[in-house]
C-alpha positions in Angstrom: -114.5 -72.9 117.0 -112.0 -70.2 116.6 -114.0 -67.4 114.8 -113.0 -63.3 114.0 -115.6 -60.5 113.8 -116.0 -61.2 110.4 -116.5 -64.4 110.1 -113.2 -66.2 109.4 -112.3 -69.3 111.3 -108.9 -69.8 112.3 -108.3 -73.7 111.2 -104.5 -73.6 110.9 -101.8 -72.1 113.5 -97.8 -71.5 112.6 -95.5 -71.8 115.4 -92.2 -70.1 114.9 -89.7 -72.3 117.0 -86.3 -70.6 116.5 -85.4 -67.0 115.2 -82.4 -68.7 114.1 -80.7 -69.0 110.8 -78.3 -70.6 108.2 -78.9 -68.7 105.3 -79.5 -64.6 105.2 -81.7 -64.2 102.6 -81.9 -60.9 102.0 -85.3 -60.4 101.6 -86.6 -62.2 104.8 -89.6 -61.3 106.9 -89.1 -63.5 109.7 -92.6 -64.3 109.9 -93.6 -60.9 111.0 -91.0 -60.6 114.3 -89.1 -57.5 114.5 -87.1 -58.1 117.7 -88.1 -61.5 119.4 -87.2 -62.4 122.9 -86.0 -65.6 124.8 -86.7 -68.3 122.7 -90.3 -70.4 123.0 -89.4 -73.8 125.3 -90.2 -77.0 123.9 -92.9 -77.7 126.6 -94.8 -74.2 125.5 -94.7 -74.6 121.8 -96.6 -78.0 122.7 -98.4 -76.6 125.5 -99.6 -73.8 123.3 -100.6 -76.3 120.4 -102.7 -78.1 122.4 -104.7 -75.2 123.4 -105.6 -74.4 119.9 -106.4 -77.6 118.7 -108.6 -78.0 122.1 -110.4 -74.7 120.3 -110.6 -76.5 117.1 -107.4 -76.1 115.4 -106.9 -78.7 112.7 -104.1 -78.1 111.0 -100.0 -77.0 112.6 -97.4 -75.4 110.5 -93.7 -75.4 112.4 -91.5 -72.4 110.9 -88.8 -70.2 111.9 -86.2 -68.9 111.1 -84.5 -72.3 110.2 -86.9 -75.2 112.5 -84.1 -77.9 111.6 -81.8 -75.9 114.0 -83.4 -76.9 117.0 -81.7 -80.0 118.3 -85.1 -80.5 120.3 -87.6 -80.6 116.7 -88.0 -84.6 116.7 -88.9 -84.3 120.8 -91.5 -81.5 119.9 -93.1 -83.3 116.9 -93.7 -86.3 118.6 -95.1 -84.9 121.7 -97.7 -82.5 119.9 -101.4 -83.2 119.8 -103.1 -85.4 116.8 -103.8 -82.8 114.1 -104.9 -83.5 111.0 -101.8 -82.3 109.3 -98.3 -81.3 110.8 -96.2 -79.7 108.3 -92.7 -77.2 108.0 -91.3 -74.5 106.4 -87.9 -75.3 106.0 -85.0 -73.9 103.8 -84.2 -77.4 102.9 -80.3 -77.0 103.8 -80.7 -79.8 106.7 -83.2 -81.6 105.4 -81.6 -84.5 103.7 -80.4 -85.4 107.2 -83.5 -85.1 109.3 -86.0 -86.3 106.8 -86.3 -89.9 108.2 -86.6 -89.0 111.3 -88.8 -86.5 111.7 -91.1 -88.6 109.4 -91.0 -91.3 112.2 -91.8 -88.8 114.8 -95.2 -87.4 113.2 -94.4 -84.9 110.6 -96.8 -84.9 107.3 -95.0 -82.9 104.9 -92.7 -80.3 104.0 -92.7 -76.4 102.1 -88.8 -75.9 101.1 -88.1 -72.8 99.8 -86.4 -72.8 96.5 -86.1 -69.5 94.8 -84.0 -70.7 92.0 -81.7 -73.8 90.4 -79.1 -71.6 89.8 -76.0 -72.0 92.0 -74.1 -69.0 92.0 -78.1 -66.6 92.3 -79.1 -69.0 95.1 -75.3 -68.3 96.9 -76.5 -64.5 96.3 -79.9 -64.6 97.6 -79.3 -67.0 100.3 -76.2 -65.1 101.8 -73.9 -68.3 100.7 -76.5 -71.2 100.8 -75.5 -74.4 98.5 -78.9 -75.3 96.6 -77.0 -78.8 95.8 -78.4 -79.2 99.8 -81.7 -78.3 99.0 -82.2 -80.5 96.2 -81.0 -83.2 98.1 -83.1 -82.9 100.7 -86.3 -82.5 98.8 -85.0 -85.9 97.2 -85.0 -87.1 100.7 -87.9 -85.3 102.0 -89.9 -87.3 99.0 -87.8 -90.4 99.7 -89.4 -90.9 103.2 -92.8 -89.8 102.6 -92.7 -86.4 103.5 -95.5 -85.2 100.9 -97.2 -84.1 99.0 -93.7 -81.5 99.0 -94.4 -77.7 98.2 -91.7 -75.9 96.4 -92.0 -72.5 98.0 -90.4 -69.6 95.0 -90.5 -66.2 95.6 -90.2 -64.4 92.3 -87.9 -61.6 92.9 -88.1 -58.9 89.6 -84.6 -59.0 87.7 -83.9 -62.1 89.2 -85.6 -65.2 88.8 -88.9 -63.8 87.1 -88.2 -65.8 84.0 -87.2 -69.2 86.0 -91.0 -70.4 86.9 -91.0 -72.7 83.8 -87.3 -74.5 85.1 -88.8 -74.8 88.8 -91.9 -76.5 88.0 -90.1 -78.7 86.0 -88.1 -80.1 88.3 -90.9 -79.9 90.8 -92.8 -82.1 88.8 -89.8 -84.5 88.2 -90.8 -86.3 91.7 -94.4 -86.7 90.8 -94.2 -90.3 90.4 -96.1 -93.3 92.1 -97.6 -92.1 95.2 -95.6 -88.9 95.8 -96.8 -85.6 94.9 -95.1 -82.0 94.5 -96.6 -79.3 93.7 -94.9 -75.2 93.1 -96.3 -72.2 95.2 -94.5 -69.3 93.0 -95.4 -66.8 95.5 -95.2 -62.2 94.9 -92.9 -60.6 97.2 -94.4 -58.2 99.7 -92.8 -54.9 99.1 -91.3 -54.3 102.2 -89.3 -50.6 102.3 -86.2 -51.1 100.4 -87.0 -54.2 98.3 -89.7 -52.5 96.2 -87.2 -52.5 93.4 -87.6 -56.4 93.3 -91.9 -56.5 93.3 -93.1 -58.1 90.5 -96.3 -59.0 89.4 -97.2 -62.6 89.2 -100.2 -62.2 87.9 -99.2 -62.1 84.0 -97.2 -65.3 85.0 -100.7 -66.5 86.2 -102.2 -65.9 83.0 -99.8 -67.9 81.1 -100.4 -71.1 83.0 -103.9 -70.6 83.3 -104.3 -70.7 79.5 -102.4 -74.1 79.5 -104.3 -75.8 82.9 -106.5 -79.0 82.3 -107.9 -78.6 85.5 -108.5 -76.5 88.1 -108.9 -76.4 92.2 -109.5 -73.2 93.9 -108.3 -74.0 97.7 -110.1 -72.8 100.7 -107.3 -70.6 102.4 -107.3 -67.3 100.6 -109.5 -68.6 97.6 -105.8 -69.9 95.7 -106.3 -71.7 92.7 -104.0 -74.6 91.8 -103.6 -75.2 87.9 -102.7 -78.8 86.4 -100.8 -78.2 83.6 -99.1 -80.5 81.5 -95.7 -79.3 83.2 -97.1 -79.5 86.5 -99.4 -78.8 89.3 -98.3 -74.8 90.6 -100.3 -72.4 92.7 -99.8 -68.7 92.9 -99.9 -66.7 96.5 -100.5 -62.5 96.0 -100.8 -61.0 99.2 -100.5 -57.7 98.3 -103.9 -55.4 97.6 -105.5 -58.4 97.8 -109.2 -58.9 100.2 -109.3 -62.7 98.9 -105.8 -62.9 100.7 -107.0 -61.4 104.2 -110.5 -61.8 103.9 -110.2 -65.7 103.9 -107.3 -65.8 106.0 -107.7 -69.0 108.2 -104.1 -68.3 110.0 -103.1 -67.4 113.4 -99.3 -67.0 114.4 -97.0 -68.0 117.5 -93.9 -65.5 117.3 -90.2 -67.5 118.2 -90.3 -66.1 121.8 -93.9 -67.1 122.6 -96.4 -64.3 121.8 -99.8 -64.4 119.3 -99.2 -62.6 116.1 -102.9 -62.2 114.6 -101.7 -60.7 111.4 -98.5 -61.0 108.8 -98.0 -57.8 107.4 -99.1 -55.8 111.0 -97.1 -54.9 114.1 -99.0 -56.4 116.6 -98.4 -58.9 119.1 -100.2 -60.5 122.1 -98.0 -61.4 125.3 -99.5 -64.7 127.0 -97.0 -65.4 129.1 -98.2 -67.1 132.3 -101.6 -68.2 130.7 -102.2 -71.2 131.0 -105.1 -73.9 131.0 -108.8 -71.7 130.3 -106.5 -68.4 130.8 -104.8 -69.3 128.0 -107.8 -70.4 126.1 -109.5 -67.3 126.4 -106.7 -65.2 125.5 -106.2 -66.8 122.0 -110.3 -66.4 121.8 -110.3 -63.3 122.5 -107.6 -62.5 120.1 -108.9 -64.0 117.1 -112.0 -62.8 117.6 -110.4 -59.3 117.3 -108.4 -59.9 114.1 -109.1 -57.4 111.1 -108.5 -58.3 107.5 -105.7 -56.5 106.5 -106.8 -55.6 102.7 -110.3 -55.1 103.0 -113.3 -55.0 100.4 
């Protein structure tokens, strides 16, 4: 068991295969990397999976940049460990295509971010993105089993703050027979220069919370998911938030290889040439240092 100082166990691990991009949305983090190296190889994402779900790892989470833009993503799917769930973070631009087949290789289900409906904000946000794509794809993505499929909206003030009503809509159009969608509408971090865009989901919260016939609070960072009669949605707030960190369950592998124990800090943990218990004990001993950080 992969356990911190104060208590958390690291259950889930995101592997960032590719730095690369189609779209340039504007308000990116790139999963925390600032300037990433060489590219990770195929053999050391796996290689590196295997070593966390050796330590009791249950759950992978493939992001990027853009996964679908490694030619080598079916290979790497089907030659990771058993976990209980493999799922993606994808922009949903190529997904229409690779659905099928990544589905055949092992994959569970997708998160496909999907900001807004609107053609013409999306081509804004996205840097020229066609949302007809993405809508596709989730079609295809819920076509071929890929589910249950979370809608991933960041709600960007001035923007598309008064769009969470139209997403879950359509996110709960492909709730039907044994496919399930469900809409994360998640509160930008306010990076420097984007603060003019924070907004504060939680009166958006409120709203649906009134309306919910049931409730499930999830174990990572204590997130409730509300059925309403529009729809299942869920609400991430990261910022000022000790719930967030303090029930963090996450550990991060940066595009060109390293540990990443936290989001929202700087630091990384070089591991190249670990391998085997070396390896082992240098993700142990880096989780076990991880620090909450929000904090009661």
């Amino acid at each position: 068991m992969l356990k911190d100082e104060y208590g958390r166990v690291v259950t889930n691990l995101r592997i960032a295969v590719t730095k690369k991009c189609n779209l340039r949305c504007f308000y990116c983090h790139k999963e925390g990397e600032s300037n990433p190296g060489e590219e990770i190889s195929a053999e050391r994402i796996v290689e590196i999976a295997r070593a966390f779900k050796e330590l009791g790892v249950r759950k992978l989470k493939i992001t990027g940049g853009e996964p679908l833009l490694r030619k080598d993503l079916p290979d790497i799917i089907l030659n990771l460990p058993e976990f209980e769930e493999i799922s993606m973070t994808t922009n949903g631009i190529l997904l229409e295509k690779y659905a099928e087949e990544l589905r055949e290789c092992g994959l569970s289900r997708v998160n496909v971010s999907l900001d807004t409906l609107d053609a013409e904000k999306y081509r804004w946000i996205t840097g020229g993105g066609e949302v007809q794509k993405v809508v596709n794809g989730i079609e295809k993505a819920c076509e071929v089993g890929l589910t249950p499929v979370k809608i991933n909206m960041l709600v960007l003030g001035g923007v598309n703050d008064n769009e969470v009503d139209e997403l879950l809509e359509f996110t709960n159009s492909f709730n039907r027979g044994n496919t399930k969608a469900i809409l994360q509408v998640i509160e930008l971090v306010p990076f420097p220069g984007f603060e003019k865009y924070f907004f504060d989901i939680s009166t958006i919260e409120e709203k649906y919370a009134r309306m919910a016939t049931q409730r499930r609070v999830r174990a990572m960072h204590r997130r409730t998911q509300y059925f309403t009669p529009k729809g299942v949605i869920e609400f991430v707030k990261p910022m000022d938030n000790t719930a967030f960190c303090m029930h963090c369950n996450r550990m991060r592998v940066t595009s060109d290889g390293k540990l990443k124990p936290c989001l929202l800090r700087n630091e990384t943990i070089t591991i190249d040439g670990k391998h085997g218990e070396e390896l082992a004990r240098a993700i142990i001993e880096t989780v076990r240092k991880r620090e909450p950080y929000f904090k009661g």
